[in-house]
Structure formats: C-alpha cells, structure tokens
N, C-alpha and C positions, 0 to 999 in steps of 0.2 A: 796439537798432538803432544803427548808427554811418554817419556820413554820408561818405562815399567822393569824394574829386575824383581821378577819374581821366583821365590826360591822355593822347592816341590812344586812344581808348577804340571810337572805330569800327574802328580797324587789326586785325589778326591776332590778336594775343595780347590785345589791350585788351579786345575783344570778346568773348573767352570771360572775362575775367574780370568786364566788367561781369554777363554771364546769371549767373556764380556767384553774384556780391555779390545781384543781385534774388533768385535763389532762394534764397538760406540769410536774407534779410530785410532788408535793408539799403538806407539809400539811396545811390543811383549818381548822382554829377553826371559828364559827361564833358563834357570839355575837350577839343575837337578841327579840327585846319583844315581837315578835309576835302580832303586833296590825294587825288591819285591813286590814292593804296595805302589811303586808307580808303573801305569802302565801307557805304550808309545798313540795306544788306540784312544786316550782319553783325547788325544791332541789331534786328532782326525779332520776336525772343523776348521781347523786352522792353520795343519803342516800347510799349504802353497799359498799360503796367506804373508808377502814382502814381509809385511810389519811385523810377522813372530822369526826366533831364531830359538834354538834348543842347545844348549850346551851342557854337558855331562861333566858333572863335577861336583867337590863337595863344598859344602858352606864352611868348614874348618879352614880350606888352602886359602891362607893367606892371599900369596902372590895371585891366582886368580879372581879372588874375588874382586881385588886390587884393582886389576887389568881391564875386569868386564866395566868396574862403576866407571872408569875414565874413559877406556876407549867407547861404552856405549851413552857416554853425557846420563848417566839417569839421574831423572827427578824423584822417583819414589821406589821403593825399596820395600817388598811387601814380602815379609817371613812366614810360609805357611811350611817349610821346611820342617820335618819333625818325624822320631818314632812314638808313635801312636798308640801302640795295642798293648793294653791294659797287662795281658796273660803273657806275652813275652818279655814285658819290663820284669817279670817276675822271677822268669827263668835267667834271663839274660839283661841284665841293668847295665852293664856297661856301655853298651848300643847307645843308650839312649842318655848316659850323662855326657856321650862322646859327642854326639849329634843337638840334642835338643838344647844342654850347656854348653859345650864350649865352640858349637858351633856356632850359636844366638851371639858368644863371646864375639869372636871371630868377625860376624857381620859388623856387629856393633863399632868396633876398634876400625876397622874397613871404611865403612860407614864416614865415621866421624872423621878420618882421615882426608876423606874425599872432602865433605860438605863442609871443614873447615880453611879448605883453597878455593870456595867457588867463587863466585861474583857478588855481592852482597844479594843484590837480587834475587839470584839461584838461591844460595842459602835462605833467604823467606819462604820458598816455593818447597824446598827438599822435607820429601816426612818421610820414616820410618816406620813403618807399619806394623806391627809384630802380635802373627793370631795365635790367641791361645785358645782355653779347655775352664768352662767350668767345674773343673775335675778339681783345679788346684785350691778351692776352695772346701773341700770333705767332703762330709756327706750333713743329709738334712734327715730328723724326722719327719712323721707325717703334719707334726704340727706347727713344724718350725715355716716363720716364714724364706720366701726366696731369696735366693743368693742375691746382691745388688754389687755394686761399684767401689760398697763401702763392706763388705764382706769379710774379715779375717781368712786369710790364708791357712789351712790346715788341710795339709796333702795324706794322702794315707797309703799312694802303695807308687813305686820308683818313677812309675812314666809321670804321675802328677807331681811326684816332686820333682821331677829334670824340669818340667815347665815352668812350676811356682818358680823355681830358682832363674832359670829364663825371665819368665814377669820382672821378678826384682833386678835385673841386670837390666833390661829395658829402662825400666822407671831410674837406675842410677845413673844412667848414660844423657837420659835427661836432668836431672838434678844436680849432676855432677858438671856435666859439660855442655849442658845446651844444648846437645844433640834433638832434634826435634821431632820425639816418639809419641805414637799414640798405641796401644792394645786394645785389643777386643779381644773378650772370653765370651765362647759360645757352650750353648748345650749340644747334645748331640744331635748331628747333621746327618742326614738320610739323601736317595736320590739316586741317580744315574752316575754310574761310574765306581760306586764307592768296591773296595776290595770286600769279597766275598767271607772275609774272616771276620768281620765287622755282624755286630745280631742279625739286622733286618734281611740283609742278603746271604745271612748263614740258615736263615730259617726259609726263603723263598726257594734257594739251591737244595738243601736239605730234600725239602717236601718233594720239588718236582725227581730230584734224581731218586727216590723212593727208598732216602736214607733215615738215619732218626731224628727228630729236630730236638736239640739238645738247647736245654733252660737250667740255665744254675740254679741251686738251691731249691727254691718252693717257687720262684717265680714268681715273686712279690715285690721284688725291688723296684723304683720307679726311675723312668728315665723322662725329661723336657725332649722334645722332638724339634727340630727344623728344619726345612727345607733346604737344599743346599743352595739353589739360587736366591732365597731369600736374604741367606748369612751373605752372601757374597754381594747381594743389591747392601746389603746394612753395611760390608765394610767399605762399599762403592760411597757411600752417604757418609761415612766418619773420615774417607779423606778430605773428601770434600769441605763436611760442614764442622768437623770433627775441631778439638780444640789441643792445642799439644799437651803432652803431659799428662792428659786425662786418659780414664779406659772407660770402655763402654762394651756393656754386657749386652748381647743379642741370644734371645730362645724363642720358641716356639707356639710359646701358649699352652701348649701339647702333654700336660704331663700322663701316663699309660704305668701298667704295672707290665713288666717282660712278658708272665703269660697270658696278658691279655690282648698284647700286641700281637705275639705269635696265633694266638685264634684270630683274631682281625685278620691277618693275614693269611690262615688258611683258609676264611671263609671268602674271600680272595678269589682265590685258586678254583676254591670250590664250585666258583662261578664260573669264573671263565677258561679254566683248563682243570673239569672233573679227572678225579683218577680213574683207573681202566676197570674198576670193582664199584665205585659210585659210592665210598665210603668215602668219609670227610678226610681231609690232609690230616686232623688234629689225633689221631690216631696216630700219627709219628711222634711226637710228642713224647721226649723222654727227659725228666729231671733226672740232672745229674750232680756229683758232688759242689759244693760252691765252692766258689774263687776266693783266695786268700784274701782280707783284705775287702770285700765286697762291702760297698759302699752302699749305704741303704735307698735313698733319692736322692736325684739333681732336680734341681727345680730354680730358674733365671728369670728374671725381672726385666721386663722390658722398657718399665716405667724411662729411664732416662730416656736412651735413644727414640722411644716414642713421642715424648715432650721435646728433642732437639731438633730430633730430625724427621717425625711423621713415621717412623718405622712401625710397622706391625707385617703380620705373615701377608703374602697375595692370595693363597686359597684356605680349604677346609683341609686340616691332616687328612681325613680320607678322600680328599678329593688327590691329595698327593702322593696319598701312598699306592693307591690305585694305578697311577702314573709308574709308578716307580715299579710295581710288579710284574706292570705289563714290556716295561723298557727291558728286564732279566728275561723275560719270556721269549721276548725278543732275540736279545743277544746268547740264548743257550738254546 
C-alpha cells in the first residue's frame, strides 16, 4: 500500500483517480476546496472506504499542506488541483494565477520540504505528479502536426497560461532541486462525472432540458478526446514506469470538429431518449459569438507513452461516449 495525497480529488479527473487508487488498494488523502466544479457525489464509491480521507482545503495553506504530507507518510503527491474553464480565466484570471500558480508553488516548496527529511529510501520511492492541459501548448492548424513532449510552449488565453507557468515550476523544482517530478499534458477528457459547463455535458443537458445547445463560432474548431479512465490508467502507468523529470503526453486518438460532436451526440439522444415531437435534438443547435482567444485544434501524440508504456485508449470514442450519455441520463 502507498499513501496518495491527492489534490482536486473531488473534481473530474481527481475522482476517478482517487476510486482507482481505493480499488487496486491504496490509501487516498484528498486535498480539495470544494469550489464549484468539485462535487461530494463524485466520491460516493469510496466515502466508507478506511483507506480514503477527504480534507477541505486549499493547495496555497502552507502550514496544511505541511501537516497532511507528514502526519499522513505520503509517497506520492498527484496535482490535479486546478481552475479549468477556459471562459471564466477570461472574465476572472485571478482565480486561476492564485490557484493553478501559486498554488502548484505552494505544493511544490511543501513538497520538497518533506522529501528532503525522508529516509534515503523514501526519497527513491517519493514522485510528484503534476497533471496538466494540452492547452499550454496553443493552438494547431489543420496541417500542423501533433503536439508531442518536445512542443514549444505557447499559451494563448489566462487558464493556459497559469498552467504553462505551473509546467515550468514543476520542471525547475526538479532541475533546480531534485525534487522528483514527472507531468503529463493531456487532451481534453470526457466521461462520468465531469461539470456540466464543460462542452460534451453542456450540449447533453442542453438538448434534453429543451434548451439551446450553444457552439461557438462556426463550430469547426477541433478538439483530441479521451476518456477519463483511460488519462487516469496512463497517469497510473507514468508513476509507475514513468522516468523523473520527463513529461509525457496522453490523447485520445479522437480528433472531432465541436459541431460535429454535438450532431454525434444528438444523434445519441435521438435514439435512446427521442424528443416528445420526434424531431431531432440538432434543431437546438445554436451558434453563437466565439470565445476570445479561441484556439483552432488540439491534437496530442501518443506516440511516447505508447512506445514506453503500451498506452493507447481501451475502447471506440463512440463506444464511450454512448457511455457517457447514457451515465447524464441517468443522473438527470
């Protein structure tokens, strides 16, 4: 058993990583502020599960973060802590260089504090985990190829820079001090759980509550897709096989244009939960102004982690988004 401090651990991705850590055995501390986008229902699998503990808090408070790495011995340290959403970095950027920067600070300084008193031993064993966003990398044309590991950095709107700037405090915490980091940059992650502001579940909610489904622009931007248990078996595979210091990029295969996902997915609907008139969902369907800053495609290379570690997706995107439809239909 290895003791986990995971930070957002109620959010999107945190969540399916804490049920993995409980189910392959493990104990899970989660570190989380409970804002908005995390919710207590993600952790349902595992609230009476010994080996998980939930504490409320932020990644900035020093003296906590302090408290949890000592009193709970962790071996690994997995940052999936972060604000996220694209359209409120925009409105409100401070949120997110408070949290996504000086928070990442914060762990990091923490962190190295602790793993610099362990055992020698410990110290071998201790990694740093720190997930990021293909995001920090810009945007692609249609001809460029995919982001890889060796990518230049070029952020284009507040949330991707708080990250990029994040990324680089990781990689100096190792270069600088030995601290022993790895990152992963992922594309965007789909699934059960995620907050409903997010596309895929703004455009399933949309449809069924027989509102407009809103598509920026012309709805030709392109997004890479992954499954969320897939990103979270690949960061399971980079602690493990993973080598310090290095980052390793995980996507989907998946690359989609926005409105052609949203038809995918009303045709979805269309199947298994017709509207009361037996017209298609895609008649909700409304472009609207685009996003400042709107990044043309992400598109991520899987090539390393497939050659290190066997990584590719477990299903067909549609065989998973089908999944994921029906899990919203469920839960509304």
């Amino acid at each position: 058993m290895s003791n986990f401090l995971i930070t957002g651990g109620a959010g999107f991705i945190g969540s399916h990583f804490v049920e993995k850590a409980c189910n392959i055995g493990h104990k899970a501390i989660v570190l989380d502020n409970l804002t908005y986008a995390a919710d207590l229902n993600n952790l349902k699998a595992v609230e009476k599960n010994p080996d998980f503990k939930l504490i409320k808090g932020e990644i900035a408070d020093r003296d906590l973060v302090t408290k949890i790495l000592s009193a709970e011995k962790i071996d690994f340290v997995i940052n999936f802590a972060a604000e996220s959403h694209v359209d409120n970095s925009i409105k409100a950027p401070e949120n997110f260089i408070q949290t996504n920067i000086v928070g990442t600070f914060n762990l990091l300084n923490c962190s190295l504090n602790f793993w610099q008193n362990l055992s020698t031993e410990k110290k071998s064993q201790f990694r740093f985990l720190h997930v990021s966003t293909d995001e920090v990398y810009g945007s692609l044309s249609l001809t460029d190829e995919k982001f890889n590991e060796e990518t230049p950095y070029k952020p284009n709107s507040p949330y991707s820079a708080s990250k990029a700037a994040s990324d680089h405090l990781v990689r100096a915490w190792f270069e600088t001090y030995n601290l022993p980091t790895i990152t992963t940059n992922c594309s965007n992650n789909f699934g059960p759980h995620q907050h409903c502001e997010k596309f895929i579940p703004t455009v399933i909610t949309s449809a069924i509550s027989n509102k407009i489904i809103p598509i920026y622009g012309n709805g030709k931007n392109i997004r890479d897709w992954i499954f969320v248990k897939d990103h979270v078996g690949g960061i399971f595979m980079a602690l493990q096989k993973g080598v310090v210091g290095q980052t390793y990029c995980f996507g989907g295969e998946c690359e989609k244009e926005n409105i052609d996902l949203a038809n995918e997915i009303c045709e979805i609907l269309d199947q298994i939960k017709p509207r009361s008139d037996d017209a298609s969902y895609k008649k909700q369907i409304n472009f609207i102004t685009d996003r400042a800053g709107h990044d043309k495609r992400y598109a991520i290379s899987n090539n390393k982690v497939y050659r290190e570690f066997g990584f590719k997706p477990s299903k067909s995107f549609s065989e998973r988004l089908k999944e994921t439809v029906q899990w919203y239909l469920q839960k509304n």
